[in-house]
NULUMMI-16668 format. One record per residue (C-alpha): residue in one letter; x, y, z. Coordinates in steps of 0.02 Angstrom, whole numbers, plus 50000, padded with zeros to 5 digits. Layout:
AXYZ/...
This chain:
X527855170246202/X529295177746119/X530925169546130/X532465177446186/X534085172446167/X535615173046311/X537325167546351/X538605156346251/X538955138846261/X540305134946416/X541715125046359/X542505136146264/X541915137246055/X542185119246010/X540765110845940/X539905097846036/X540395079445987/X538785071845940/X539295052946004/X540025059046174/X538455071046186/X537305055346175/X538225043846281/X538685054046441/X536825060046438/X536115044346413/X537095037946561/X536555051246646/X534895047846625/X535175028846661/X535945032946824/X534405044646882/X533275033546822/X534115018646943/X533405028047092/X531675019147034/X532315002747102/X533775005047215/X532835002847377/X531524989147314/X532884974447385/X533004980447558/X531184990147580/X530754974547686/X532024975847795/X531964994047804/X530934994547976/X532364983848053/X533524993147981/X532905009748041/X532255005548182/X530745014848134/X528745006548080/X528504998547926/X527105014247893/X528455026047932/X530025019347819/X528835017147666/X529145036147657/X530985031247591/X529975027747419/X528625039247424/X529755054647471/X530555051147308/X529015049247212/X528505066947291/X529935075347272/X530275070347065/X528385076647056/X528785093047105/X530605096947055/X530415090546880/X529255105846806/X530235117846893/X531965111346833/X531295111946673/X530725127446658/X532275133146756/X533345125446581/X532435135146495/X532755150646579/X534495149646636/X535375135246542/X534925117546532/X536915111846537/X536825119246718/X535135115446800/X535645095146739/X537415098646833/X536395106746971/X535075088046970/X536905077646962/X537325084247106/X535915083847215/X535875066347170/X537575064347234/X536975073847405/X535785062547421/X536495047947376/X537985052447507/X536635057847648/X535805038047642/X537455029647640/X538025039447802/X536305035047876/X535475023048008/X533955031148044/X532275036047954/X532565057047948/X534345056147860/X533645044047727/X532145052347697/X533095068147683/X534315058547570/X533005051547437/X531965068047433/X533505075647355/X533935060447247/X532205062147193/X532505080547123/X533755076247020/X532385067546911/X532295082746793/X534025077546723/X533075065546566/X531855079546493/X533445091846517/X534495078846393/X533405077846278/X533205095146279/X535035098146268/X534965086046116/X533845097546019/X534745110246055/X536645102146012/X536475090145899/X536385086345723/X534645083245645/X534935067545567/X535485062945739/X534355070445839/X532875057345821/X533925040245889/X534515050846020/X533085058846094/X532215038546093/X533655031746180/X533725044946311/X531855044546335/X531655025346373/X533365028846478/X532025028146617/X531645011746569/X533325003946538/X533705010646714/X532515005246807/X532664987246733/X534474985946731/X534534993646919/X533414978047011/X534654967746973/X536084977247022/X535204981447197/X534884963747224/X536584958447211/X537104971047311/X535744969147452/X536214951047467/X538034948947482/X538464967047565/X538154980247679/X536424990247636/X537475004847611/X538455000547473/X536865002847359/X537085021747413/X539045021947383/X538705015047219/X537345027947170/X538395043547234/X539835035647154/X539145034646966/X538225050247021/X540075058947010/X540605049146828/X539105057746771/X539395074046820/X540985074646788/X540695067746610/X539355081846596/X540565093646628/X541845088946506/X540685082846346/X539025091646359/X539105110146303/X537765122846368/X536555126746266/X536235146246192/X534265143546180/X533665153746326/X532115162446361/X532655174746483/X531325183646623/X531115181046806/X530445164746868/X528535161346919/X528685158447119/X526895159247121/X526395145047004/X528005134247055/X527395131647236/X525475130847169/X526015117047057/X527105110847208/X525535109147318/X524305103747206/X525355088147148/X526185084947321/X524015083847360/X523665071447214/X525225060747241/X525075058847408/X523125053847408/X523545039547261/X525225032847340/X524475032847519/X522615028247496/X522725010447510/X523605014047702/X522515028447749/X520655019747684/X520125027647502/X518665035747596/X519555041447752/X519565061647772/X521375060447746/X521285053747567/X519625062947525/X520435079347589/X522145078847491/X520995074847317/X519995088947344/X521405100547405/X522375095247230/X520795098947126/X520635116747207/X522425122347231/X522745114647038/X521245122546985/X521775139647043/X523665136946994/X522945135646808/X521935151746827/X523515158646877/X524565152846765/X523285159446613/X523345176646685/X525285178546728/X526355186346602/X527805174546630/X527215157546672/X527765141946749/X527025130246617/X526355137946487/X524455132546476/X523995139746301/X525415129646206/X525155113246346/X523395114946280/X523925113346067/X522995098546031/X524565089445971/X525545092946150/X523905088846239/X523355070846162/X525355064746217/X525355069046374/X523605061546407/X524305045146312/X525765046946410/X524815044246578/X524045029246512/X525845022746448/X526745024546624/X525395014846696/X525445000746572/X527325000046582/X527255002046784/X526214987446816/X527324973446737/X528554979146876/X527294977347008/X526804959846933/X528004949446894/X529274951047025/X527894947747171/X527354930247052/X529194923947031/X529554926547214/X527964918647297/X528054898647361/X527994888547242/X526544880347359/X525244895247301/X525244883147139/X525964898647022/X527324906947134/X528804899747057/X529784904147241/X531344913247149/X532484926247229/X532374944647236/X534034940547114/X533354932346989/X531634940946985/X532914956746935/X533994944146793/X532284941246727/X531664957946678/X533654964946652/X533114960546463/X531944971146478/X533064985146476/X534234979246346/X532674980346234/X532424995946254/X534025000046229/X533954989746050/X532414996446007/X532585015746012/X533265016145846/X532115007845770/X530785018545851/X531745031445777/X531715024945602/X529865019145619/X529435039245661/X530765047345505/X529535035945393/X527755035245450/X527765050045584/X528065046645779/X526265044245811/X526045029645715/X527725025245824/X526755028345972/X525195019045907/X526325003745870/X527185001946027/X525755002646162/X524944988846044/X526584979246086/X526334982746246/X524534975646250/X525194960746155/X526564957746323/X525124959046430/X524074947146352/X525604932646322/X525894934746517/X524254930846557/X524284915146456/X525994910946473/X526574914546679/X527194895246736/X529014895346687/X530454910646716/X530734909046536/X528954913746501/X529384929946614/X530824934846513/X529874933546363/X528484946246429/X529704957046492/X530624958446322/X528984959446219/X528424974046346/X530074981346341/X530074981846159/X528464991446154/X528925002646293/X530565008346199/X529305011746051/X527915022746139/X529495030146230/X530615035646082/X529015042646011/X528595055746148/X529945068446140/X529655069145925/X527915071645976/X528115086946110/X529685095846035/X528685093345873/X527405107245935/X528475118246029/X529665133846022/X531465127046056/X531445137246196/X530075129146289/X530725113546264/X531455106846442/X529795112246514/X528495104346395/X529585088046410/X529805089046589/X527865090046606/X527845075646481/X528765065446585/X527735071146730/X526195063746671/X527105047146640/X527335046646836/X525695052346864/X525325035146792/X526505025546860/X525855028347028/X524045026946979/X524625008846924/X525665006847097/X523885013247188/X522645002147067/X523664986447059/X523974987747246/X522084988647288/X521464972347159/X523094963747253/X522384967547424/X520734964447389/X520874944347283/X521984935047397/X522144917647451/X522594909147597/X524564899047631/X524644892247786/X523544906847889/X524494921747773/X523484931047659/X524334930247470/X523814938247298/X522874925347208/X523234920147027/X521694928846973/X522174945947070/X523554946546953/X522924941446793/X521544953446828/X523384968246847/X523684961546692/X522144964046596/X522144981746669/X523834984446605/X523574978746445/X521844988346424/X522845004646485/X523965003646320/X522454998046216/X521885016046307/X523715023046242/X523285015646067/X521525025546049/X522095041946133/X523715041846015/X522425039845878/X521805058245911/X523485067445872/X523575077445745/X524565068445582/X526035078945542/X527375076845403/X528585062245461/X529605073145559/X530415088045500/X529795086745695/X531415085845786/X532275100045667/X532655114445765/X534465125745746/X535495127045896/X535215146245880/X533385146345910/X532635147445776/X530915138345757/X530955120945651/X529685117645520/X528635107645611/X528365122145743/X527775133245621/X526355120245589/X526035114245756/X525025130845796/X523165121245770/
């Protein structure tokens, strides 16, 4: 596809301050990425709360889930088009909508309604890094695009905390006030320190493949994050799958065939491009299932014999770490990828990752042990994170580049739930009995664990298939459009 160039950078002809670009969009992305966990405190008590069915309230999570699935291509490629400055200003404030719309609430609709629209502001992360190639300095460019990558991460493990302590000690609705309320800092920040980007490609927008892609993923979604409720083998489940694999299956014809496309298939399908976003899957499940793990073993009785009976508190203190690693380690990722390429970045973290896994199932009978896994996983997340974006903007126009990350950090959620969906089924299915309750059984989650760490051993072999490129000329690309280097040589 040809690239076109419109508009001028809002804000006047200033150039961008590299240090205030990084920062407000990293909070930005920190902020979204809090959404992950902001409910887990109270979704026990959300049937009281709502006065609504346990069945029916577990929609305040999976609406979310849903709706990031869908809006994130579509922002994306909506960056592209139009401006990536304003379709991340556009996410902010939906965020802020929604964020308002559940802290007014105190029944099931209103939230639901509120966390589908936090959930489509999760397009803002592949739009700042995006925004970053665009804006900033080369030799910058690298340490940025890592730390705003695992800013999903640090999120998520900084926000369970947060929520806890909030949860506990006030009213439900504060974790709502809070959300809208550094919802606004970050828009506002947006406004005054990120400029908009002159890297456009122009044309009309594919309506077509946006609410084929909409279907077809609202289908698989659905079917994984609802199968354990529904019965894997009821009609319901069986019926979304095969609805995804038909209406995805003709959204690709589609999208070969249209002149304009949502995604576009032919560069999705460059080998380099391809192999990430298939390791990718594999990496948001390995990282997703450490969240589903330890939490549930620090807060069961310590009568199970391996439930160390902590609070919802201090299950969030333990893996906060977590998060500061990632945080530490995305310039080092960074460095690791300027010298030996960021697949061997890639290769290197979900090996880390394994290497958590393993040490947690050895090591799970002391909190301390828990902050250790959660630091070593950490670690290796920020690694195989800070790796992707030099991977996909390595092999792509600069104007394609908020859609072929957005899709990248689509098929991390794709695994992510898969994880949510798998773990929840070995949980379910090895249990032991406390006192007439059913419980997960010390072998139900080691068994999590080995999964997890045999999904970034997965990572590890599939990241062995990308092509090896120079260390990366791969971020390079001139805020006026033209291609880097590396673009030039990630045709094959």
């Amino acid at each position: 596809m040809s690239d076109t160039l419109a508009g001028t950078a809002s804000g006047g002809s200033a150039p961008p301050r590299p240090n205030a670009v990084v920062a407000v969009l990293a909070l930005a992305g920190i902020v979204v990425s809090l959404m992950q966990t902001l409910v887990i405190p109270i979704v026990p008590e959300l049937p009281k709360l709502l006065d609504a069915p346990a069945s029916d309230t577990a929609w305040a999570v999976t609406a979310t889930l849903l709706a990031a699935a869908v809006a994130t291509p579509v922002v994306g490629r909506l960056g592209d088009m139009f401006g990536k400055r304003r379709m991340l200003l556009v996410s902010a404030v939906l965020l802020v909508a929604g964020s308002l719309v559940c802290a007014l609430s105190d029944a099931l609709i209103p939230m639901i309604i509120g966390r589908v629209l936090q959930g489509l502001a999760s397009g803002v992360i592949p739009l700042g890094i995006s925004i970053m190639r665009d804006e900033l300095p080369a030799e910058r460019l690298a340490s940025a695009t890592a730390l705003m990558s695992a800013s999903l991460g640090i999120g998520g493990a900084l926000g369970l905390p947060a929520a806890a302590l909030i949860a506990d000690n006030f009213d439900w609705h504060l974790l709502f006030w809070t959300s809208a309320a550094l919802g606004a800092v970050a828009t506002v920040l947006v406004l005054l320190f990120v400029p908009e980007s002159k890297v456009r490609t122009g044309g009309r927008f594919d309506l077509v493949g946006g609410l084929g892609m909409a279907a077809g993923l609202v289908c698989l979604l659905l079917g994984i994050s609802k199968g354990a409720d529904w019965g894997w083998t009821s009609g319901t489940t069986l019926g979304l799958f095969v609805a995804a694999v038909v209406i995805l299956s003709a959204w690709g014809w589609w999208e070969l065939r249209t002149e304009q496309p949502l995604v576009d298939l032919r560069t999705t399908a460059r080998r380099q491009v391809l192999v990430t976003n298939l390791a990718s899957i594999a990496v948001g499940f390995a990282m997703f299932a450490m969240s589903l793990v330890l939490p549930q073993l620090l807060q069961l009785p310590e009568q199970t014999g391996y439930g160390l009976g902590r609070s919802m508190l201090v299950a969030g203190l333990v893996m906060a770490p977590s998060g500061l690693v990632m945080m530490a380690t995305a310039p080092v990722s960074a460095a690791v990828s300027k010298a030996k390429g960021p697949k061997v970045t890639l290769m290197i973290g979900a090996l880390i990752v394994a290497a958590g896994y393993g040490l947690n199932i050895l090591l799970m009978s002391e909190v301390w042990h828990f902050v250790l896994v959660s630091c070593v996983i950490g670690a290796g997340i920020g690694f195989t994170y800070g790796s992707m974006p030099a991977l996909i903007m390595g092999a792509v126009p600069a104007s394609e580049t908020a859609a072929a990350n957005s899709l990248n950090t689509l098929m991390r959620s794709i695994g992510t739930s898969s994880a949510s969906a798998i773990a929840g089924v070995v949980l379910a299915q090895m249990t032991t009995d406390l006192g007439g309750y059913a419980l997960p059984s010390e072998k139900g989650f080691q068994v999590v664990l080995a999964v997890g760490a045999g999904a970034a051993l997965l990572a590890f072999a599939v990241a062995s298939f990308i092509p090896r490129r120079r260390p990366a000329a791969t971020l390079a690309a001139p805020a006026d459009g033209t291609p880097a280097p590396a673009e030039a040589t990630a045709k094959s």
